[in-house]
Structures are given as C-alpha cells and as structure tokens.
DONU-999520 format. One line per 2 residues: number of its first residue (from 1); for each residue x, y, z of N, C-alpha, C. Coordinates in pm, whole numbers, always signed. Each point is the difference from the previous one (the first is absolute). Layout:
DONU-999520
NUM> X/Y/Z/X/Y/Z/X/Y/Z; ...
END
This chain:
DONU-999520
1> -2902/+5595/+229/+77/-66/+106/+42/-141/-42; -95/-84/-59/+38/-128/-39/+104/+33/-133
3> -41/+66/-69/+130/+50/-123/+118/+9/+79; +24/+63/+74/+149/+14/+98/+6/-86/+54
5> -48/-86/+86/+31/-111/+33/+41/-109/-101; -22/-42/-112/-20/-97/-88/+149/+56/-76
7> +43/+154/-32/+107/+9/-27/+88/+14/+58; -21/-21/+134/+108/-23/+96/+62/-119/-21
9> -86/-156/+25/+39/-60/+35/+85/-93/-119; -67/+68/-141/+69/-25/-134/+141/+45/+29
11> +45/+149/+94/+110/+18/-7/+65/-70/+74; -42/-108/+140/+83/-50/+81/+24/-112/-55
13> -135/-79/-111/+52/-138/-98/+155/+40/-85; -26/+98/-58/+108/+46/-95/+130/+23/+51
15> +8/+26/+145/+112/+48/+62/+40/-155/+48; -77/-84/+29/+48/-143/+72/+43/-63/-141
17> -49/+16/-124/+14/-98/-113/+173/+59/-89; +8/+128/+34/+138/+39/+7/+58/-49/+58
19> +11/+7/+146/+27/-45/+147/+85/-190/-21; -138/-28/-47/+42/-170/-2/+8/-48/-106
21> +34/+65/-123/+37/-56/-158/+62/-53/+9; +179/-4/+37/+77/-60/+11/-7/-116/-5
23> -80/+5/+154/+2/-196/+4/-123/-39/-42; -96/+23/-40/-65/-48/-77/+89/-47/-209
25> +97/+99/-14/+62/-22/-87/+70/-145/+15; +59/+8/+103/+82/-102/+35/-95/-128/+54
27> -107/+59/-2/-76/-172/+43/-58/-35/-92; +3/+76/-140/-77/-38/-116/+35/-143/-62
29> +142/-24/-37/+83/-135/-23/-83/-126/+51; -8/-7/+136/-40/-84/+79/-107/-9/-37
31> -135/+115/-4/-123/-6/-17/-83/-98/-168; +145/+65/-77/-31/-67/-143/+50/-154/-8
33> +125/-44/+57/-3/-118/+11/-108/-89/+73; -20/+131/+96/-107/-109/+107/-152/-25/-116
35> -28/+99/-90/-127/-16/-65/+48/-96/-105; +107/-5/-64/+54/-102/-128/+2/-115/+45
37> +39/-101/+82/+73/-117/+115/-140/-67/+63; -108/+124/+83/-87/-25/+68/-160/+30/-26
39> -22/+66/-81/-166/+50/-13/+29/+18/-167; +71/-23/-99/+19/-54/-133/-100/-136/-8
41> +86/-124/+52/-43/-104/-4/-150/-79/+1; -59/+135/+88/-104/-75/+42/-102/-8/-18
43> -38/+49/-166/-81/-59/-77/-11/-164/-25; +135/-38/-47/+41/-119/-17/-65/-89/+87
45> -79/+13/+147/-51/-74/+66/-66/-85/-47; -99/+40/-102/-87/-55/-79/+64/-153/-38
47> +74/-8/-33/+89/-168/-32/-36/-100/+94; -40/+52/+113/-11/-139/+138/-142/-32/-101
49> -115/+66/-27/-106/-47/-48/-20/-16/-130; +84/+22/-68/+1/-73/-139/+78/-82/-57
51> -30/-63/-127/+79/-85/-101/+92/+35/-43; +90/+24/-28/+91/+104/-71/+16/-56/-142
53> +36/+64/-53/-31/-6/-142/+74/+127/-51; +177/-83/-82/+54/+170/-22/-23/+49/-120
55> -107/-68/-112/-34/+73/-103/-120/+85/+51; -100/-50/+61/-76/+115/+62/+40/+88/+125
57> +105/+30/+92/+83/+88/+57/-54/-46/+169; +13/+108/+90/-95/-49/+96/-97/+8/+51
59> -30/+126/-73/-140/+1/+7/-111/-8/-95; +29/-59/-139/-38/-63/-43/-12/-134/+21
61> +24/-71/+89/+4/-131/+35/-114/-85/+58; -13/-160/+9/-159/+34/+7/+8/-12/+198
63> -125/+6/+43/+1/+1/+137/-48/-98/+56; +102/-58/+110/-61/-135/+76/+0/-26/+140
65> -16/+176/+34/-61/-29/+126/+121/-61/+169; -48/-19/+57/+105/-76/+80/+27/-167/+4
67> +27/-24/-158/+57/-88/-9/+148/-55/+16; +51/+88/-46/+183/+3/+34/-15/+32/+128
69> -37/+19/+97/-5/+14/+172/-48/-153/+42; -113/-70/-95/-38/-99/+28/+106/-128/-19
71> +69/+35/-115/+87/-92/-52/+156/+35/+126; -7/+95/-10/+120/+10/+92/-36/-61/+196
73> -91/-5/+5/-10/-66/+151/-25/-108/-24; -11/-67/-101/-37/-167/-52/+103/-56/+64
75> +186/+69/-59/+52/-38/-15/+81/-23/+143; +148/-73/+21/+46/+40/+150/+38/+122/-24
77> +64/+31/-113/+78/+112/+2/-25/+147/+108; -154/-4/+2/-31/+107/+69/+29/-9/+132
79> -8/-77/+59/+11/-55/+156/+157/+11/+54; +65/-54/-138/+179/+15/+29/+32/+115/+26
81> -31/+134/-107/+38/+89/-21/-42/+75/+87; -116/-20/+78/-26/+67/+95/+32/+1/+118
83> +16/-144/+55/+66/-57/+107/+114/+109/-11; +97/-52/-40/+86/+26/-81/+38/+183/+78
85> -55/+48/-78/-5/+139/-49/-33/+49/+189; -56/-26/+45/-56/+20/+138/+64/-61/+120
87> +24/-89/+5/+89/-73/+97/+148/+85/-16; +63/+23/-81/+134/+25/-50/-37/+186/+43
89> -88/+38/-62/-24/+173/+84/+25/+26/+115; -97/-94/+88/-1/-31/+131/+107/-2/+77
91> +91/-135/-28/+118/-1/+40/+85/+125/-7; +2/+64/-135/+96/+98/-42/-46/+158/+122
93> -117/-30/+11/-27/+133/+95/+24/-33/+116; -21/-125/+131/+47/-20/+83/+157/-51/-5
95> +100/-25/-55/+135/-22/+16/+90/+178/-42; -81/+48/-94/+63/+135/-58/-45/+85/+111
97> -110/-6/+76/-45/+121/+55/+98/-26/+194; +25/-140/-14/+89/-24/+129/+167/+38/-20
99> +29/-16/-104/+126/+29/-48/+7/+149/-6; -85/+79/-65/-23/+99/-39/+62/+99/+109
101> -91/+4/+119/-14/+22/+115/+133/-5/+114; +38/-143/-8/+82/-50/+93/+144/+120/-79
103> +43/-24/-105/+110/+46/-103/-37/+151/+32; -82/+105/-41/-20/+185/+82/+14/-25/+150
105> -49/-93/+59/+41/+41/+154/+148/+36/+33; +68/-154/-70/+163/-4/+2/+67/+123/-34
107> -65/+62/-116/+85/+100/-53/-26/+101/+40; -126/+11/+89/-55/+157/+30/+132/+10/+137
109> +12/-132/+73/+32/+3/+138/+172/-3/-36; -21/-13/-98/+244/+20/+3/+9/+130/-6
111> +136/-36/+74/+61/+154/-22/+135/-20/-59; +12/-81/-108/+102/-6/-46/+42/+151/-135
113> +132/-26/-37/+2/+118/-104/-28/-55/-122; -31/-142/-23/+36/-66/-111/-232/-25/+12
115> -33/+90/+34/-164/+5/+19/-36/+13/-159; +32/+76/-3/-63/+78/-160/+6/-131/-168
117> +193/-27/+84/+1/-145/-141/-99/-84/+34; -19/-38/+119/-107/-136/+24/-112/-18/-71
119> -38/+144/+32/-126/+24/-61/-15/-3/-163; +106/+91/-55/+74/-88/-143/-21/-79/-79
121> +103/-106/+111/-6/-104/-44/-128/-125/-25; -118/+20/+133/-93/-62/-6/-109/-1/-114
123> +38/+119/-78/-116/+32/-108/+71/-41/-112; +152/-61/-18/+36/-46/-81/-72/-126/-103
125> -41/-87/+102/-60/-88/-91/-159/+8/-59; -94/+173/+92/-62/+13/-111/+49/+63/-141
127> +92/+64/+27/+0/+54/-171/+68/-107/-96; +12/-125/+78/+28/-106/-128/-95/-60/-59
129> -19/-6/-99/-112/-57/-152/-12/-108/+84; -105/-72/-66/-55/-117/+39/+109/-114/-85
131> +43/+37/-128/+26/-39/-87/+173/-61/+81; +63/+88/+38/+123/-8/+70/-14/-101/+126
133> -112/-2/+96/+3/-5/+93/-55/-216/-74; -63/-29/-105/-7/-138/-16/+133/-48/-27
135> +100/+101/-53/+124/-94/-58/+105/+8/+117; -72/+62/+87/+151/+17/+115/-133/-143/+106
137> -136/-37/+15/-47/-86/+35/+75/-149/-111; -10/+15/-106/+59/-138/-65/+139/-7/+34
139> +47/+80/+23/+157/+24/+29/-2/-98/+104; -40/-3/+119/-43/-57/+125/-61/-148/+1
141> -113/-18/-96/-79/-104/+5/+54/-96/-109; +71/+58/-119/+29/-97/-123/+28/-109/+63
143> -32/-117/-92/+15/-130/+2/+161/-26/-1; +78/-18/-81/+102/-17/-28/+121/+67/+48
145> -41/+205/-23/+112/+53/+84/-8/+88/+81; -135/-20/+88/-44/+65/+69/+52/+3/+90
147> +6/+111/+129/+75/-4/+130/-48/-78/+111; -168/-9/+26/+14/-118/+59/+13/-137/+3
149> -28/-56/-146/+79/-137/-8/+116/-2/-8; +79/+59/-49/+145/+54/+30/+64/+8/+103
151> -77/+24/+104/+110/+100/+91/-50/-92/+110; -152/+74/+65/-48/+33/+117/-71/-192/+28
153> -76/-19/-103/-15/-167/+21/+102/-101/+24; +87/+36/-54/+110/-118/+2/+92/+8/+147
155> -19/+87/+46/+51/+84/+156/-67/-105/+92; -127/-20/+3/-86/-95/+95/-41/-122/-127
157> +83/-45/-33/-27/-151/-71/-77/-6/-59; -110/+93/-44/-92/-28/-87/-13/-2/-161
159> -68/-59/-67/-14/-57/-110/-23/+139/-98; -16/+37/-92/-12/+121/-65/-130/+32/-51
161> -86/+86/-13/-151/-30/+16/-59/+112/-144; -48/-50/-86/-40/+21/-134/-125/+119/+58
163> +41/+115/+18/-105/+105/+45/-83/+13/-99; +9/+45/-119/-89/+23/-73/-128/-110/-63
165> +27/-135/+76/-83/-70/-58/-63/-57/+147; +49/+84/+132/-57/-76/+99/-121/+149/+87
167> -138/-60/-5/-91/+136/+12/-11/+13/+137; +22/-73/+91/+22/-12/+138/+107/+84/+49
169> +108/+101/-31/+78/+61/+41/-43/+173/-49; -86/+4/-93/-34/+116/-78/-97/+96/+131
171> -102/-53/+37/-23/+127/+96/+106/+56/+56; +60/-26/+96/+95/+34/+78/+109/+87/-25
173> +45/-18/-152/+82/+67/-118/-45/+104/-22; -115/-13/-18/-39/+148/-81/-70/+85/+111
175> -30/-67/+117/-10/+85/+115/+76/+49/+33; +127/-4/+49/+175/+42/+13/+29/+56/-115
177> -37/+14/-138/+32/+77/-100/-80/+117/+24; -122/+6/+36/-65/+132/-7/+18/+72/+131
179> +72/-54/+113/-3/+59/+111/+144/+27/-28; +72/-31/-67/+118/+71/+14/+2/+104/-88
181> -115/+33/-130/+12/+87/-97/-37/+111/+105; -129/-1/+58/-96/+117/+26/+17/+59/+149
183> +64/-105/+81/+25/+8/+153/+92/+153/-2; +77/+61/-47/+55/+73/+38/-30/+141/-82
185> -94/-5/-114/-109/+107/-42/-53/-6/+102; -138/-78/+54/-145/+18/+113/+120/+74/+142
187> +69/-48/+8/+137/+53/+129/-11/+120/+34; +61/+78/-161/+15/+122/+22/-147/+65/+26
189> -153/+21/-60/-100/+0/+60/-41/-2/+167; +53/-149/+52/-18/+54/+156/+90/+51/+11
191> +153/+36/-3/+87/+51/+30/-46/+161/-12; -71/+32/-71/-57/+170/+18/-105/-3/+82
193> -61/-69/+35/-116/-26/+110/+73/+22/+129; +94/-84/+0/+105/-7/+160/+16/+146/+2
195> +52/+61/-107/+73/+143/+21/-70/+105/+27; -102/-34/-1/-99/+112/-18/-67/+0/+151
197> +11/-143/+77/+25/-10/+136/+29/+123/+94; -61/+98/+99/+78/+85/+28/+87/-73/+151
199> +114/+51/-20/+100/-80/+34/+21/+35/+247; -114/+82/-24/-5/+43/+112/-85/-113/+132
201> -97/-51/-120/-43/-128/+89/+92/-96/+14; +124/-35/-40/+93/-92/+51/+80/+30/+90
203> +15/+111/-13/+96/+84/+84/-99/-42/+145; -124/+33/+53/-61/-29/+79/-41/-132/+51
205> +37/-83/-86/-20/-149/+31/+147/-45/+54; +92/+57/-87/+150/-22/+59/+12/+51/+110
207> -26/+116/+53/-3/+83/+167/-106/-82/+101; -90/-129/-44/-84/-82/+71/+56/-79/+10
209> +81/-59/-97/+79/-94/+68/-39/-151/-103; -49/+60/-142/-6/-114/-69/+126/+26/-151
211> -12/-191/+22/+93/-43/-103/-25/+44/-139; +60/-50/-46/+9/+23/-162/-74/-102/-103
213> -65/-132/+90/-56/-59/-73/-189/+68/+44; +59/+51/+139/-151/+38/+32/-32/+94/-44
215> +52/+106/-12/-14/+79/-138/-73/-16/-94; +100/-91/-80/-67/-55/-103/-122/-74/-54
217> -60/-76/+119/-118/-34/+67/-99/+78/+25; +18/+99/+58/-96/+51/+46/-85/+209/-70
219> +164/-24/-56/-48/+121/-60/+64/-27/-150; +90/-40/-52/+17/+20/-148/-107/-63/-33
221> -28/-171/+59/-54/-89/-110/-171/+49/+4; -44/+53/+95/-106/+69/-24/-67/+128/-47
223> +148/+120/-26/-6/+68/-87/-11/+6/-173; +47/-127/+36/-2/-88/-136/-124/-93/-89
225> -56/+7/+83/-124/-78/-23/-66/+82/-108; -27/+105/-14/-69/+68/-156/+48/+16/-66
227> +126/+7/-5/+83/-33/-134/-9/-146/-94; +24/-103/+129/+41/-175/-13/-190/+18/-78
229> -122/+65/+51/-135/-56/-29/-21/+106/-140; +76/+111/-31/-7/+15/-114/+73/-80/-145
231> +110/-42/+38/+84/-51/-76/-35/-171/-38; -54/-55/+117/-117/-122/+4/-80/+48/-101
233> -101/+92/+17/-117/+4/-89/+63/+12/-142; +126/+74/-35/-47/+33/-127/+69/-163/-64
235> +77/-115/+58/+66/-73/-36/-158/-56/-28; -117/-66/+123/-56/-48/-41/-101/+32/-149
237> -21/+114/+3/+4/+94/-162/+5/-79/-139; +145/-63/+51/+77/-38/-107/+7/-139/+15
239> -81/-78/+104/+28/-136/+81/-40/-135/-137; -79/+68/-174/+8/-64/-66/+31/+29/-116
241> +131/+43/+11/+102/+33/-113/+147/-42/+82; +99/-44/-103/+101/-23/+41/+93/+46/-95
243> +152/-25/+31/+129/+43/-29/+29/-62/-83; -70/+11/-139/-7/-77/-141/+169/-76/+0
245> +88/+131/-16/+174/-61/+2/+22/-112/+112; -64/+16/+113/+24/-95/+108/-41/-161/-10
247> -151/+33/-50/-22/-126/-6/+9/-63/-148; +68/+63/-170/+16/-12/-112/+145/-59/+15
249> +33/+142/+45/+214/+2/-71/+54/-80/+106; -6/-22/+151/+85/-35/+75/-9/-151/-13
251> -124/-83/+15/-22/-146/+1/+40/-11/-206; +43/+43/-88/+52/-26/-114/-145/-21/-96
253> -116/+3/+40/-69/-4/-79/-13/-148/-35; +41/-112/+143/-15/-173/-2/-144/-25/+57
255> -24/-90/-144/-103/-62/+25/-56/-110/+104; +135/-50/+57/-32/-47/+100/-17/+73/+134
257> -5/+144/-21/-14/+72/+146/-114/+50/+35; -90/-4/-174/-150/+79/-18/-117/-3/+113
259> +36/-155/+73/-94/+25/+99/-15/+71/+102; +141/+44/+90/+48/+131/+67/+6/+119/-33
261> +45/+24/-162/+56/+123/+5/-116/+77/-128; -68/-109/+0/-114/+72/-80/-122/+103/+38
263> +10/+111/-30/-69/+112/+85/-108/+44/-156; -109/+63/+79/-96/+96/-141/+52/+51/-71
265> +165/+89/+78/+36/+62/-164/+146/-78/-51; -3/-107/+11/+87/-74/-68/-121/-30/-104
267> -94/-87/+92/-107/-94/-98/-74/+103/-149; +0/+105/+94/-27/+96/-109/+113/+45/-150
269> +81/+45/+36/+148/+5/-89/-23/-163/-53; +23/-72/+11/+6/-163/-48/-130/+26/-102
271> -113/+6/+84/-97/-40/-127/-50/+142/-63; +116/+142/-31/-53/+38/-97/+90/-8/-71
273> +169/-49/+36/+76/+4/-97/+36/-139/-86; +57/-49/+128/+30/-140/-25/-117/-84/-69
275> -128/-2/+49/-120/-84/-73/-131/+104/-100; +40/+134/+18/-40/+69/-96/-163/-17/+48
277> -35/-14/+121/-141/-17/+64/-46/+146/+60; -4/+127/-143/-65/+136/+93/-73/-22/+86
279> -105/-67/-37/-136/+45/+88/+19/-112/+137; +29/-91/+1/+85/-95/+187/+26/+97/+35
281> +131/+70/-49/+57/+159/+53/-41/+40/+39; -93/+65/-75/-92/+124/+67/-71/-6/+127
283> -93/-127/-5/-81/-76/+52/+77/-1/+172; +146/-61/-24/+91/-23/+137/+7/+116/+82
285> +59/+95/-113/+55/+159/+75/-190/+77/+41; -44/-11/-69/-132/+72/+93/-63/-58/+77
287> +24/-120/+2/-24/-111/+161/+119/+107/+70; +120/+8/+8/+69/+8/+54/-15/+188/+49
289> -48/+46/-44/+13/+159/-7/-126/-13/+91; -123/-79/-32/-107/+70/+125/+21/-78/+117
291> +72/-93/+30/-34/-113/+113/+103/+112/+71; +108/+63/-75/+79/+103/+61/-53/+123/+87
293> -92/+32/-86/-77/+134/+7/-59/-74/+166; -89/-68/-25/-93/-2/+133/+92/-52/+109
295> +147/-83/+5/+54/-10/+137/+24/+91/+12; +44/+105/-30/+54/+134/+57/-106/+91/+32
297> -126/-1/-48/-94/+64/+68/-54/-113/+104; +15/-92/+23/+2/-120/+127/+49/+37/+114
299> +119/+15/-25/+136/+33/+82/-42/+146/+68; +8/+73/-110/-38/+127/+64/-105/+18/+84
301> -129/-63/-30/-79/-6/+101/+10/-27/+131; +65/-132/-20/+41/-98/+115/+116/+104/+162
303> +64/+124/-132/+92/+66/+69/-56/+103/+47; -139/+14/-59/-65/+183/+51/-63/-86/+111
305> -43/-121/+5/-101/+7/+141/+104/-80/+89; +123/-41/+4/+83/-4/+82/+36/+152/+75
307> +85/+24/-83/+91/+148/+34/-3/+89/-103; -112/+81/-35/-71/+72/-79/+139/+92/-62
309> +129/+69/+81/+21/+100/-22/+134/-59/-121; +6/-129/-10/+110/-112/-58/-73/+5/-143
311> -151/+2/-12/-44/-19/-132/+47/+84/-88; +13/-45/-148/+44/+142/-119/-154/+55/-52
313> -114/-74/+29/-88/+111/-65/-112/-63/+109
END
C-alpha cells in the first residue's frame, strides 16, 4: 500500500514538473543573475574584518576584527551618511506614497478617452536612466546656461544662484527629482488596488447620497490602507540604501554638496573606487545591509501587533 502510494505521488510530482517547466525555464535567467549579482558576493564579507592585502587575496589577509567599524564611527562620516541615507528615505516614502496615491485616485476616477495615455505617460520618467535624467537636471540648474538663471530668476529680479556649489537647495532637488521619477510607477500599483475595488460599493454610497470626495474618504482611502502598509514596509526594507544615480549623477559628483547628498552607497562607491579603501567598503555596506535587515523586521512587527492581517510574514 505504501509502494502505491509513494508511486503515486512521484507521478503527480512528475506531472506538475512537466506542468510548470516552462516557467520555471523562464524564471531560470532571473534566478542565475539573482545568484551571480546577490549570493556570489558574499563571501567577500570577510573584508569589513580584515586588512586587505592584494598579494595575500582576501582571505588570505590578516584579521582585525572590528576595527574598520571602529575606525569608521570615529569618523563624522558615519553620522552624515546615515543621517543622510535615512532622513532622505523617509521623506521619499512620505511625499511618494502621497503623490502616489493622490495621482491613481485621479486616474482611476476619469473617464476621459485619453485614460490609457495618462497612464503612459506618467511612467515615462521612470524608464529614464538616471544618467539622462542629471543632464536634463543640469540643463535646468547650470550656472551659466541654465534655465533657471536664464529664464525663470530674472522674471522676479533675482540674482542668478550657483546651484551646484550652494548645499542648502539640494534636499529639496533631489526630493522633487525622485518624486517625479517614481510617483507615477508606485501610481500604477494603487491604481490596480482601486480596480480591484468592487465597484458595487460605490454604486451604494452614490444611491445614499454621498459625494465623490466622500467616497474617497471613506471607502477607497481605507481600502487602501494594505496596500499603502505593504508598500511602506518594503520601502522601509530599503530605508538604508539609496538611489546611488540620484544621489552620485544628479548633484555632479560636487564636492561641495557631500554633506547632503552623501549617502552609504555613495560613501561606499567613493571609498572603494575613488580612495581604493576595500575594507571602509565593506565595513559601510554590512553596517548598512543589517541595520536594514532588523528595521524591516521592526516594522513588521510593529505592523503584526497593530493590524496583524497588513503584516508580510
């Protein structure tokens, strides 16, 4: 009996592994980049605690412990980059996740024919490079022939203002740069949330005798709420890593902006290329990878004993 059973269920593995080859074929790509890119590397950890030394390799190298962790909080650098790196997340999840939001309501609620381009068009400026999106920012900010000393300053009398060397205008910049990249990607996201809305509870709120903002009040924006607390969590996830191109390529890579626009993985890129400092590197990014790890199991906690059914695990 267990013989028949046991070759049964070999035949229902065999029939599902037929069944779902395909896309397992087709998810293989992904799977090998994801192991080359992501679980390759991470031997290499070893560098935060050693000397490096490239005639003895890296793991031949000798070992010193959490000293490069020690040396790196000596310094300000750590405090900037973190500030930094966290404050600027923050912002980016409360201004993107209001934009986000406000922008699918608009589009869920038109009934125009020109619906479909909108939507289009809004994801236009994610599929532009980072790389494009600094020279169409210098386009704007240049000193000399930029459009707003050019154009828009001289309109209200004002004097022409050397952006790249003034660090007091840089949050704000690159806050409005990333909310205009990503605002209309996170969009389409609630915009399938709205749709998925069944459309019969409005119909019943409209036969009660409510508006269209009350609506929106009372039943979208709270249908919405496990979406907005999933899409929260996984940002905070990521709340200490940033948009290397954002805060590298767009501010030009000026040294007078380092104190704003300097994030862990700038500081990181800088000191393994630019100052040839592996083990700082290392040392930064695995500060940066576990302080990651535990807000998001923070968060998540924080979200299972709120509203348990919002948590992802």
């Amino acid at each position: 009996m267990n013989d028949q059973l046991k070759k049964h269920n070999k035949s229902i593995q065999k029939k599902k592994l037929r069944r779902f080859f395909p896309i397992y074929l087709m998810a293989l790509p992904g799977l090998i980049y994801l192991f080359i890119n992501n679980y390759m590397p991470l031997p290499g950890l070893v560098l935060a605690f050693k000397k490096y030394n490239a005639k003895k390799g890296i793991f031949g190298s000798d070992f010193v412990g959490f000293k490069n962790f020690k040396y790196l909080f000596k310094t300000n650098d750590a405090f900037i980059i973190t500030r930094n790196t966290i404050l600027y997340n923050v912002a980016f999840i409360i201004v993107n996740t209001i934009l986000a939001v406000f922008v699918a309501i608009l589009l869920a609620e038109m009934v125009s024919n020109l619906k479909k381009v909108y939507q289009c068009l809004i994801l236009l400026p994610f599929m532009i490079s980072m790389v494009i999106v600094s020279y169409l920012v210098f386009g704007y900010l240049s000193n000399d022939n930029g459009f707003m000393n050019n154009t828009i300053l001289p309109l209200f009398g004002k004097e022409p203002i050397f952006w790249y060397m003034e660090k007091k205008y840089w949050p704000f910049i690159l806050i409005f740069v990333n909310a205009w990249k990503v605002t209309g990607y996170n969009s389409i996201i609630y915009i399938s949330s709205i749709l998925g809305i069944d459309r019969g509870i409005y119909e019943s709120a409209a036969i009660d005798g409510c508006s269209k903002w009350k609506q929106i009040t009372t039943i979208t924006l709270p249908l919405l709420k496990p979406t907005v607390i999933m899409m929260t969590l996984l940002a905070v996830g990521r709340i200490f890593y940033s948009d290397f191109g954002l805060f590298y390529q767009v501010p030009q890579n000026q040294g007078a902006l380092f104190a704003v626009t300097n994030t862990i993985d700038t500081y990181v890129y800088r000191g393994l290329l630019e100052l040839g400092d592996m083990t700082m590197a290392s040392a930064a990014g695995l500060y940066q990878s576990i302080i990651g790890f535990i807000l998001i199991l923070g968060a998540n906690l924080l979200v299972r004993k709120i509203e348990p059914d919002s948590a992802l695990f």
